[in-house]
Each structure stands twice: as C-alpha cells, then as structure tokens.
N, C-alpha and C positions, 0 to 999 in steps of 0.2 A: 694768288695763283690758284687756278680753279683746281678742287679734287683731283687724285691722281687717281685713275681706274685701272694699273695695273696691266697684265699682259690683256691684249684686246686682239691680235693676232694667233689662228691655230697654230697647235703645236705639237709637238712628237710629247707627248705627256710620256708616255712608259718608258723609251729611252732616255730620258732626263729625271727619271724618277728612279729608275735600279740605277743608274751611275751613282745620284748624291744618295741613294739609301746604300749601296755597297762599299762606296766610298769613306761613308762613316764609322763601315762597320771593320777597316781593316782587312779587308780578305783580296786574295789575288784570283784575277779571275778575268775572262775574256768572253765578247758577247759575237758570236758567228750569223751571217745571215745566209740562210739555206736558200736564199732565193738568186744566189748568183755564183759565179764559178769557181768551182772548187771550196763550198762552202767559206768564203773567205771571213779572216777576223776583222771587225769593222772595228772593235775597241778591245783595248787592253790597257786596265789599270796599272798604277804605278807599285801597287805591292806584287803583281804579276810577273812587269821588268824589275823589280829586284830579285826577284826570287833566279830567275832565267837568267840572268845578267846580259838581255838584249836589252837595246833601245828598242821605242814605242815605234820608228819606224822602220826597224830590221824587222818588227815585228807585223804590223801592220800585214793587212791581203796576202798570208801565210796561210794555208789550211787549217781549218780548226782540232785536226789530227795531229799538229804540234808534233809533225814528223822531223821537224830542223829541234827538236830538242832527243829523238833519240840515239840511243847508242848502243854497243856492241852488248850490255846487260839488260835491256829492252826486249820483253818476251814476247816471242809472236803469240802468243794467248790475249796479252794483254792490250797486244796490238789490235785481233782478230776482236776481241770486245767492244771496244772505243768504235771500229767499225762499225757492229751491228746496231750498238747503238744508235748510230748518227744514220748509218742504213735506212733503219727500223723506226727510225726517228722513238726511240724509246726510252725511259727514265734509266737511268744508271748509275751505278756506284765500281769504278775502275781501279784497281792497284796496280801501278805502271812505275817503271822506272826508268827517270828521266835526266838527262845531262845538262848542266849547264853552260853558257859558252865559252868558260874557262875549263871544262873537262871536267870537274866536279860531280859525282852521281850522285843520286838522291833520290830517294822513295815516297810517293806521291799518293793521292787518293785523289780521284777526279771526279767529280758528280757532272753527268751527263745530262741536262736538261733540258726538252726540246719546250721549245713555246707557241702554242697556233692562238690564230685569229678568232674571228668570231665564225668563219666559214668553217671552224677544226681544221685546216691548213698549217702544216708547222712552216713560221717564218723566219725562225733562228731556233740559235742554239746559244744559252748559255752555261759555260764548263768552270765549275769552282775548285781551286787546285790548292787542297790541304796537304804542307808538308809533314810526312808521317817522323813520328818522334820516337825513342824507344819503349816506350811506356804504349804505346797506341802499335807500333808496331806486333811488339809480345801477345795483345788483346787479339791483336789480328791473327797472326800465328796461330794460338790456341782456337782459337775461333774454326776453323780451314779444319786445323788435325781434329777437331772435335767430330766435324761437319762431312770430313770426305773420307770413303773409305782408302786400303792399301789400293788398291786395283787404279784408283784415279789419282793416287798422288804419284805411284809410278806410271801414267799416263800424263802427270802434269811435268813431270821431270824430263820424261821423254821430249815433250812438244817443247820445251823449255829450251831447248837447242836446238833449233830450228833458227837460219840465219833471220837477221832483222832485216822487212821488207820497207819501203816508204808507198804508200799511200796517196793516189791521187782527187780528187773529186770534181766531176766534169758532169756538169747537169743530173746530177743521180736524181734520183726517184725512189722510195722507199718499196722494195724488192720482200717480202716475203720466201720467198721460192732460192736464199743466196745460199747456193751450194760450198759448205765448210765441210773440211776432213772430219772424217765421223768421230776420230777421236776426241777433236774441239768441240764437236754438237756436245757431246754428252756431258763436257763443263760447262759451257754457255746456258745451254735450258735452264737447267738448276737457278742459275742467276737468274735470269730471265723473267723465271714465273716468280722470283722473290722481289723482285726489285720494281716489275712492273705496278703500275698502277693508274687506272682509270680514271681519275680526276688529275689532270696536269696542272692548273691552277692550285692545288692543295700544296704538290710537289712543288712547284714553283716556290711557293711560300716558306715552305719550309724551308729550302735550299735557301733564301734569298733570309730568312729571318724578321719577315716583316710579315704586314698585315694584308690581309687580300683586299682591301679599298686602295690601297697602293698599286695595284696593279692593273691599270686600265688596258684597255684593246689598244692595240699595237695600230694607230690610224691616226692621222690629223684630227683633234675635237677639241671644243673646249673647256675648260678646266669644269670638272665636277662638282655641282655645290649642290652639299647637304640641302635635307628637307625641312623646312623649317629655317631655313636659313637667310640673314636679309641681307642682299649688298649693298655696299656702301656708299655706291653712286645709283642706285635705284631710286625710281620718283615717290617711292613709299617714303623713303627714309629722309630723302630732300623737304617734304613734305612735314615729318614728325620733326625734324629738327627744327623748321619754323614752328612751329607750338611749342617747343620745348623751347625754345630762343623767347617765346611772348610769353610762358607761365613762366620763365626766368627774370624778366622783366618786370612783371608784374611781382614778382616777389619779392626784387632790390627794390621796388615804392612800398608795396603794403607791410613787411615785412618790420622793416623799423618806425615805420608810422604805427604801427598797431602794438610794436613793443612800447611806445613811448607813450602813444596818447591812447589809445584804446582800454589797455588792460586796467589799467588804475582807475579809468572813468567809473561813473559812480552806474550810468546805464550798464555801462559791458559786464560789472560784479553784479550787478542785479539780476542778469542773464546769465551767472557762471552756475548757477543750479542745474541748470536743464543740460547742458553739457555744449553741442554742438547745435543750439537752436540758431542762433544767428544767421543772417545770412552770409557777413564773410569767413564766418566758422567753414559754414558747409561749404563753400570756396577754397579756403586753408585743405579742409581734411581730399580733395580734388584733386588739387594742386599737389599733396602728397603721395596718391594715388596713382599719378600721371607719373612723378617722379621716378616711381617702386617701377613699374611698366615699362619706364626709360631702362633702368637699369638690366631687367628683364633681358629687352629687346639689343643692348648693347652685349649682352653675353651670346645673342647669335648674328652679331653683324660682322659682316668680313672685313680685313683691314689688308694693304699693300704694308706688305713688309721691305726689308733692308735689299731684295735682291728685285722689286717691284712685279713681287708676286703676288696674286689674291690669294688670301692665306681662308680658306672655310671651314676647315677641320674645327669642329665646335668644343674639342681642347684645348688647342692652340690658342682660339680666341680667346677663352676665358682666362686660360693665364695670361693673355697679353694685357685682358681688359685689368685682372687682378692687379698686375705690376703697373698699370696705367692711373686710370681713373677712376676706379670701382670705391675706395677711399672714402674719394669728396663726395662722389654720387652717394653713397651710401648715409654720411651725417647728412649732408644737402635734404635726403630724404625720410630722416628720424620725426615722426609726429611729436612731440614731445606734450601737446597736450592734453594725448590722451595716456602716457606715459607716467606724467607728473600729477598726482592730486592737487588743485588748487585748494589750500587751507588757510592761508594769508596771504598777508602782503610781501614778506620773504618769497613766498613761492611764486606769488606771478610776475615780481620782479625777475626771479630764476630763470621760468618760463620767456620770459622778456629776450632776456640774452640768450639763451638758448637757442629760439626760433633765429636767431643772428648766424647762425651757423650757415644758414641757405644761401648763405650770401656769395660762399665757396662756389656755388657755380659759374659766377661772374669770369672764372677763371677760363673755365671750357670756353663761356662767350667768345669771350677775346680772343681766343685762339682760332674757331672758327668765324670771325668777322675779320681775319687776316686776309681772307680772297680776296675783301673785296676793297681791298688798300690800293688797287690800283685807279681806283675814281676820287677824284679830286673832291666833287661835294659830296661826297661819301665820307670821305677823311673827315672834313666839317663838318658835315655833322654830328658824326662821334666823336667826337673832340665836343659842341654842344653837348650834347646828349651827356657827356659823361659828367662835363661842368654844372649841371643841371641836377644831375643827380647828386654828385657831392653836396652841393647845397641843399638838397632833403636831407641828405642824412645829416649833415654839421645842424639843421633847422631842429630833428630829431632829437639830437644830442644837446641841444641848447634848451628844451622845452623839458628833458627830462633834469639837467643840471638845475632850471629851476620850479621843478614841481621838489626838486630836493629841499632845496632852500625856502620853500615857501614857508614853514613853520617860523622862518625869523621874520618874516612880515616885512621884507625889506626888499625884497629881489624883484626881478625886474616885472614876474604877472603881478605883483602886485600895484606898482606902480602903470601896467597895462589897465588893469581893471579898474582904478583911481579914472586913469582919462576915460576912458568906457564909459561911467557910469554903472559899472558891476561889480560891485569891492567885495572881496572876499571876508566870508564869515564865518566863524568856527562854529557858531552853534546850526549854521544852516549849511550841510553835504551838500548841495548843491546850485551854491554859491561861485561867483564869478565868473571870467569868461566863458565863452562858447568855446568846443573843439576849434570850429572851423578860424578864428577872432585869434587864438592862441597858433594858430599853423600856418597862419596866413603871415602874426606878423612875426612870425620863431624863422619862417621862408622869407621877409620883407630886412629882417637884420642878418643874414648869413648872406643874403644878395648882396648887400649895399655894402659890408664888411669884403669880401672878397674880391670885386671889384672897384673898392675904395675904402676909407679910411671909415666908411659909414657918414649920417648925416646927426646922430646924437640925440634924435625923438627915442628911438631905443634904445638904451642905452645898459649898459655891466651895472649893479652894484656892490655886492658881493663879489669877495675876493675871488672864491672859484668861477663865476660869472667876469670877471675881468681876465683871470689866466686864461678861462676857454679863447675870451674876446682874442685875444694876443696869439693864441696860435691861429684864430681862423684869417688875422689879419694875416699871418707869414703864408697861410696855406695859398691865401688870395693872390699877394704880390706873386708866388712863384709860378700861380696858374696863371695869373694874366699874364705876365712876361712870357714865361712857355708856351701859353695856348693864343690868347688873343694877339698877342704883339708880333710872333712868328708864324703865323699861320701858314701863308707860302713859304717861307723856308723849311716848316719840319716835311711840307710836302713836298716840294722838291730831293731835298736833302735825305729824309728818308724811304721814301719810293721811288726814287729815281728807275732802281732797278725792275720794281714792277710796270712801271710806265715802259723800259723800253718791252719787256714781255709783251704787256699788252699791243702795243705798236707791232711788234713780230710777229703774233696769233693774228692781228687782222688783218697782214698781209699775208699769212697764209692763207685763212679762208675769204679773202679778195682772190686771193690763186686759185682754189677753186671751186668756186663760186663763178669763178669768169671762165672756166676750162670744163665745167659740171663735170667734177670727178665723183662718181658714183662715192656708195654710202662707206661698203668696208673700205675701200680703198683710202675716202678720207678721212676714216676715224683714226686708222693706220699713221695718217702724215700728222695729225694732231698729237697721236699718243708719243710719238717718236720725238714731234719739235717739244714735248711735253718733256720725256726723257732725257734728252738733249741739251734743253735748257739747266734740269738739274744741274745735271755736272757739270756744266761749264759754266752754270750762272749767267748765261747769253755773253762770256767772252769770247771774241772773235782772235782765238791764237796770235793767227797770223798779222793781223792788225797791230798787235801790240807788238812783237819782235822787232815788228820793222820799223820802230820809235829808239832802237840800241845800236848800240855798234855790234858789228860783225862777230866780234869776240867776246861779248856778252850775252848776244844770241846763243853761238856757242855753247855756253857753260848753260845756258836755261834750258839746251835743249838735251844737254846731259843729265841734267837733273830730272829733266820730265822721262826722259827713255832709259832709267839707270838702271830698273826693273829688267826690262829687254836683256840691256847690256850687260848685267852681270848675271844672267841665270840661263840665259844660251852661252852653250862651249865655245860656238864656232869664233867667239869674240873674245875670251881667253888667249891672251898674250897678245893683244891688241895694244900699240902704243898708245899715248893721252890723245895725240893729233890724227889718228884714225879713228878714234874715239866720237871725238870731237866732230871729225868730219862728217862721219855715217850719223849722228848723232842729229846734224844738220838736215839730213834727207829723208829722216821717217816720220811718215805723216801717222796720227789716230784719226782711227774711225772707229764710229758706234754703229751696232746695227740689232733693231727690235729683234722681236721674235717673230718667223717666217720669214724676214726680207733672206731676199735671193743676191749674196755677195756676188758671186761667177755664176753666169748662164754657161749651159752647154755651147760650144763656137765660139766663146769670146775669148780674143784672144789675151794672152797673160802676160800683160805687161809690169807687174808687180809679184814679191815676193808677202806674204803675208804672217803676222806672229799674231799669236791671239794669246795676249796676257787677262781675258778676263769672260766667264761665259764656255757656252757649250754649241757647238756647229754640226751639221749632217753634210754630207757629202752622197747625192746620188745621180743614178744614170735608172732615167727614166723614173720610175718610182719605188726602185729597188735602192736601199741603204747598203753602199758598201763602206761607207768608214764615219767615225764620229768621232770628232775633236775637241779637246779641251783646254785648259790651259797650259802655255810654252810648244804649244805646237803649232808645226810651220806649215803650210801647205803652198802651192804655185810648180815652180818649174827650177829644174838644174838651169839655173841658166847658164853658168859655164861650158856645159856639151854642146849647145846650142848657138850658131851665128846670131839667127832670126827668132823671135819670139813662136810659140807655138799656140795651137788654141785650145783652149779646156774639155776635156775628156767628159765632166759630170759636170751637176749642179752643186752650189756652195750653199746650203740654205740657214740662217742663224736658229738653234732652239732655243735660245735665251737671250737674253740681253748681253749683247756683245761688245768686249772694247778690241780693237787690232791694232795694231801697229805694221804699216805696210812702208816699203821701200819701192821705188819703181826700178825696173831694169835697168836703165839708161844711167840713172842717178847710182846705182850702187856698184855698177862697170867703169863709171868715171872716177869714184874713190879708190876701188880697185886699184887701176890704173896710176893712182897718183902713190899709193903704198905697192909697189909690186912685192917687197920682201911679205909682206902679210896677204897676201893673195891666194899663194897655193895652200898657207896655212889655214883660212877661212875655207876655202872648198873642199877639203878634206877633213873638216870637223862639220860644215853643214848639213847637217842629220833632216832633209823634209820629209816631213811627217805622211805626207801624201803626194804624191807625185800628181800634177792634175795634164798635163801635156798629153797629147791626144797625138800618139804615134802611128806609123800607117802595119807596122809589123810585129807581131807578140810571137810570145815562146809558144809553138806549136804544143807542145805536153801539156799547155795548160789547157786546151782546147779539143784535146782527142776525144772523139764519140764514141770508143771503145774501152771505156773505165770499168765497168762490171765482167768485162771478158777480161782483163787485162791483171783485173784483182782477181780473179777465183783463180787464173791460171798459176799468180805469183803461189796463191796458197797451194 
C-alpha cells in the first residue's frame, strides 16, 4: 500500500488545536465568535457542561455573557465588566457569580480573551472559567482590601445592589465612547490599565498554557512544517530511501563476504597497517558515513501519526524516531573498524562478527518493500532475491566453518585444493586456493544442498562440516516447499488483500482520469479512498450482512453501533428489539478533512452522531458552532411533517466517523415502538439544530443593543 501522506486537505488548524491543547489540560471553558449575532458560543467543553450542569446543546448559540447562568447574587459591576470587555474587545480577568442549573452559586474567575486575525480584527472570544476555592478566594479578598480605598468599597457595596440586568449582543462593534455610571468608571479603569495588554497573542498563550507555535492564524492553511524539516512523502526522501535500500544491499553481500574471506586473507593483513587504504575500506567507512546522515535526517522527517496527522514538531519526531528505529539504526551504523585495534587474529575475527550487526537493517527493508506486495513479479522476485542471498550467507558460514578446520588437514578446502591442483602448505602463507575458487564453490555446495540433496563432488568431512551440511539441507527442504513449490499460492493467499486495493486505486484514477478531475480535488479522492481503505480494510459492510439471516444481521449491527447506543441518553431505557431495530438503520460514514457533510439548501434527511473527529459548522464563512465527539446535529424531526433544508455548512476539520440514520427509517421504528417514542424525543438533546426556519426571535436581531444597554444601566 503506497505511503500515507496524511491530512492533504486545508484546515481550521487553530480551532482544532486549542480544543485538543484545552482539552488536555482539564479546564472548562468556551470559544465565542464575535463575528455573528449575539456573540454566539460556537464550543463549549465538557468540564465547562459539568461545571454549569447544562448540556453541550442547552448551551450551544447562547451569548458568550453566559447571562442563562446568572442570578439574584450576580453583581452588576461584574456584569458591567464582562461587558466592557467583550465591548472593548479587551484582555480581562472578571470575579462573577454564577448559578448553576440546579440553583447551586458559585464564585468564578473568568479570563476574557479576545483573539484577532492577521488584519488585528478580533474574531472570537475565548472565556476560561476557574472555579474559585477558599484558599484563592481569601487571596482575593485581601488582595481588593489591600488595593481599594474606604470611599470605593463603600462605592462597591453600593452598586452591588443594583438589580441583575441580561445582556443582549446584536452586531456590536467595539465602542470606546460606552457611557457607564460614573460610579462604575472609576472601578472599571483601575482594572482596565492593569489587565490590558498589547501583545494579544502573548495573553493568549498564557491563558491557553501552551506555546505560541501552537497558535496559528485563524484561516484555512496548511499544516506548518519546520525549517529544516523533510516530509515524508517528498521526492527528496523517495529518492534517499532508494540509496539507503542499494548501500543496504550492498552491505547484506559484502558485509559477510568480507567477514569470512577477506579479513583472514593474507593480502587484506598485509594492508591492515595503513588503516583504510583499500579500496573496499574506503567503501565500508562511506557506507557508514551515509548511514550516520540517514540517521541525521530521520530525526527531522515527519511521520503520520495514529490520528493520520503530519506530525513536524522536530520533538515529537525524535521521540517517535527514539522509540522507533533509532536502535537498529544506530548499531547498523557503528564503524567498528576504526573502534577496534586490529592486534590478532582474536580481534579481526571480533571485528568479523561485529560488522554482522548491519545486517539489522534488513529489517526496515522489508518493511518498506511491503508497498510493493501488490505486484505479482515483484513478489518473485524477492522471494529470489531473498533465496539468493541466504545462500551467500550459508556459502559464507560454510568457508568460515572450514578455514576453522583447516588445521586438521581433513576438511573440505583441503580436499578442494587436492582436485585443484593447489594443496595447501604450512610452510608456504600463501598456499592454496584462490578467494574467487573457494566462493565460487562454498556458493556451488549451499546451491545444490538447498535445492537438493547436493551431488557429492563437495562434500562434509568433519563432523562440524557435516552438522552444518544437515541444517542447510532442512533450511533447503523448507525454502523450496515454501518458496518454490507455492509460489502462486503464497501470492494469492497472502495478498489477496492488496491485489483487491490495487484493483480499487485504479478504478479510481480510470474515474478521473476519464472525468479530468483537476489536481486538489483528486489528490483529496486518493487520500480519502486511502483512509477509507484503512479502516475497513476494503470491506464492503453491506455486502457481507446480506450473506446472514435477518437476526444475525441484527446482533452485528449492535455490536458495531454499541458505542452510539450506550452513550446517547435518548436510548436509555430502550427495549433489546428497539435496540435491535434502530441498530439495523444507521449507517457509518467517514469524511477527510474539508469535505462538506451538508451544503447550505440541502435538504436534511438524516439525523447525524459523530462518535469520532471534530466538525465546523458555518454560514457563509463565519464559524458559528464546532462539534465533537457524541454530538448530534440535523433537525427535530418530530416538530416537523416535511423535512426542512440546512441553515449552514457542515464542513469536517478532521478526520471523521458518523453514524447517521435517515428520517424515513428512524420514523418507521418509531412507529413500530410507540411506548418508546415520546420517551426518545424528550431525551434527544441535537447538538445543533441545522433547519433553516422562515421566522426567529426578534430580540436576537434588534439594531438597538447599545441604546438598549446604557439605558438598562
């Protein structure tokens, strides 16, 4: 399967990066966009609906004034502040007190932070809501009576009774000139000049507890990569990986050839003075060289992580590379020649094994020669290739077994250099065969032993030279039967599954290709059927259901939606056979990042659950809500005869799984449970209403909010 490249469609990078950075961090807290009516909440975390005890969609497109949480102990100062803030669009730190929806009070600290663009236009607000404790309370306290004189705390006690007002926001505009009772100016300033600050991004950061690389422009872009940084489907790196695949290559042939026959030879110690004169030395120390450079360059290459993100944060990488492969890489690329003093024959035998170490990379090989498992003489030939090489190395291991044996004058070179005519001589070093005479037939007896019984010109005599024989015969029998004898079956049998991929990828680009779907558009349909395939492994759901009966369907399709079904309430006290039945009618769908779930106009004939991933929701190119997981969006369709059509756009920011039900289909279950009917519509909580209605609440709409608010005060 070719490289995954990751998300390859733009994306709301900064609202999907403060959710999982806030989300991490435990804190409650809600992100407002100033750019539509009434400052509406587009998101609110789930330590936020604990804290409040509303749900995420009691809460939802509420004022970011969080005026449905006050009460009768709610001081208009603190009311009059949150205001100027959000006014003022200006940094702030608020002490409010706020109810929850059991009547519960509670005392609050609210950081008011506005967020602009790259134009300095602030385009939301995000308000972080720490419960105050007694300990932090007290601090506070002391703090105020430190900080304010008599004259203004009997000015705060005063205004402190002043009834609680609610707060509307209707196209505001940041006003300068907002006329407050004088009394409130002269608390408000004070704060004002202490709390402001002219670097919003710095505040941001701090509020947020992260880093400012985290914090990209609020706009469609693609993901940021470091300087210095190589991705991982780049033609650079396509490129180095072939050379690093050929000097890998080249390592598993010379590598045990040069342990076995080279270093002993009487030429290569006559050349061990001068160090690296050779020329496959200076090869060897190259080949090491490229190695160290690999390893280099693998500490800043980006990888697709578990959530099929490009991960470039050159942290990240290195600890992945660390807990990865950095290991093998690392002995793979130990010189040990120039490590090890040659002094004997103990140490260049050491030497010997040592360099056997590089061998370890074989391992990466295979893992990246798994793409390309879906070609049949591709298969065969590594399946060759790999038959080939064992037999070097078992040739290797047979030449060193008997350069061991050679002192009893019995073993098999000896017997080689008899028919030769080159008998070995003790008083003459360099006596007997040739390298090439000794490799040739050390590779002519590991050939003829592993795909038979051998022919007996070369032959074991020595006992250790007989056991090796014995294993290389078992190695033989179990390669040939494995590799030669099933050749079409392990390729059928074990690729089956890449053969139908491949079949699928080149009917999609036969689609377009015959259609000339421009370039994003079908890099988009690639990365998607790419995604797609993961999870389902190219299972076609519905193909396979329909091979069972009725009531094994059933049960498969409880199991797959059990997730759904047991963490939405509205299915709480659902019999097994409602269960069962709804069970039957929700379909999954995945959807990349960017794809457009619902166009504005279309109409909504489904209900949607998104158990996986994060979604935007806007009208026109303004964000009013963002969804994440267990949240429903579509339409009442209970209030409604006739289906209606979508109010905004549904657009995926991450990779998405849903689970939708169609209208039709979940009216006719209904239907068939009426005792569990009223009790499902009164526990389905949608998270965002998307029904496009012809009449709204006038209040939310009045173009007199600034007259309307200085009058209340």
């Amino acid at each position: 399967m070719p490289v995954r490249r990751g998300h390859v469609a733009p994306q709301n990078t900064f609202l999907d990066t403060i959710i999982r950075k806030f989300e991490s961090q435990s804190r409650k807290f809600v992100i407002a966009n100033a750019r539509v009516e009434n400052c509406a909440i587009i998101f609110c975390n789930d330590g936020f609906c604990h804290m409040c005890g509303y749900t995420r969609a009691e809460i939802m497109q509420k004022p970011c004034t969080c005026n449905f949480l006050y009460g009768p102990h709610t001081k208009r100062l603190a009311i009059a502040q949150m205001a100027q803030a959000l006014l003022g669009s200006e940094e702030r730190k608020v002490e409010i007190t706020l109810y929850r929806k059991d009547g519960v009070c509670f005392l609050c600290l609210v950081d008011v932070v506005p967020v602009k663009n790259e134009d300095g236009a602030v385009i939301m607000f995000i308000l972080n809501f720490e419960v105050m404790t007694d300990d932090k309370l007290l601090n506070n306290k002391s703090s105020i009576l430190n900080s304010t004189s008599d004259s203004d705390l009997m000015r705060y006690r005063t205004i402190s009774k002043i009834p609680q007002i609610t707060l509307n926001f209707v196209d505001f505009k940041p006003d300068p000139l907002i006329a407050l009772p004088p009394g409130e100016m002269d608390i408000i300033a004070p704060c004002k000049l202490i709390d402001r600050t002219h670097n919003v991004t710095e505040k941001v950061t701090q509020v947020l507890s992260l880093g400012a690389d985290v914090l990209p422009e609020y706009k469609l872009q693609a993901p940021r990569i470091h300087k210095w940084t190589v991705l991982h489907y780049s033609p650079f790196k396509a490129v180095w990986d072939w050379l690093i695949l050929l000097l890998v290559i080249y390592t598993a042939i010379l590598t045990p050839y040069s342990a076995a026959f080279l270093l002993n030879d009487v030429e290569e110690s006559s050349m061990s003075g001068c160090g690296y004169c050779s020329p496959l030395s200076v090869v060897d120390l190259i080949v090491d060289i490229m190695f160290i450079i690999d390893i280099l360059i693998n500490f800043r290459t980006t990888y697709v992580n578990a959530n099929d993100e490009v991960v470039s944060h050159p942290l990240r990488i290195a600890v992945h590379y660390f807990k990865g492969w950095f290991l093998i890489d690392m002995v793979a690329a130990i010189p040990f020649d120039l490590l090890i003093y040659r002094n004997g024959e103990e140490t260049t035998t050491l030497i010997g094994l040592l360099k056997t170490a590089r061998l370890l990379r074989l391992v990466r090989v295979a893992r990246k020669l798994d793409r390309y498992s879906e070609y049949g003489a591709a298969v065969l030939f590594l399946l060759m290739c790999t038959f080939a090489l064992i037999a070097h190395w078992l040739a290797c291991i047979w030449y060193a077994i008997g350069n061991v044996e050679r002192s009893r004058a019995i073993g098999w070179l000896h017997t080689l250099g008899d028919q030769l005519g080159k008998p070995y001589n003790i008083s003459a070093p360099g006596s007997g065969p040739t390298i090439k005479d000794k490799y040739v037939t050390a590779l002519y007896f590991t050939f003829s032993s592993l795909t038979s019984v051998g022919f007996g010109n070369v032959s074991p005599n020595t006992n250790s030279e007989k056991i090796f024989s014995i294993c290389v015969m078992l190695i033989g029998s179990l390669m040939y039967a494995s590799i030669f004898g099933n050749v079409s079956a392990i390729i059928q049998r074990l690729y089956s599954g890449t053969a139908r991929y491949h079949t699928q990828m080149l009917r999609v680009r036969e689609f377009i290709r015959f259609h000339q779907i421009p370039n994003p558009l079908r890099q988009r349909l690639e990365e998607y059927f790419q995604h797609a395939w993961s999870y389902t492994n190219g299972i076609d759901m519905n193909a396979v259901l329909k091979g069972f009966p009725e009531c094994l369907q059933a049960d498969i399709c409880l199991h797959l939606n059990r997730t759904l079904l047991q963490n939405c309430k509205a299915f709480k006290g659902c019999t097994k056979g409602c269960l069962r039945a709804l069970a039957m009618k929700f379909k999954t769908t995945h959807a990349p990042p960017g794809d457009t779930l619902v166009h504005a106009g279309d109409v909504l004939t489904a209900l949607y659950f998104i158990s996986r991933g994060s979604i935007e929701i806007l009208r026109g190119d303004v964000v009013v809500a963002i969804l994440g997981k267990n949240d429903i969006f579509g339409e009442p369709i209970n209030l409604y005869a006739r289906p209606g059509k979508s109010n905004a756009d549904v657009r995926a920011l991450t990779y998405c799984d849903l689970h939708k039900i169609h209208r039709e289909d979940l009216l006719e279950v209904l239907d068939m449970y009426p005792e569990f009917s009223d009790h499902f519509w009164s526990n389905l909580e949608i998270t965002f209403n998307l029904r496009d209605v012809s009449s709204t609440h006038p209040q939310l709409h009045s173009p007199n909010f600034l007259l309307s608010w200085q009058q209340a005060l």
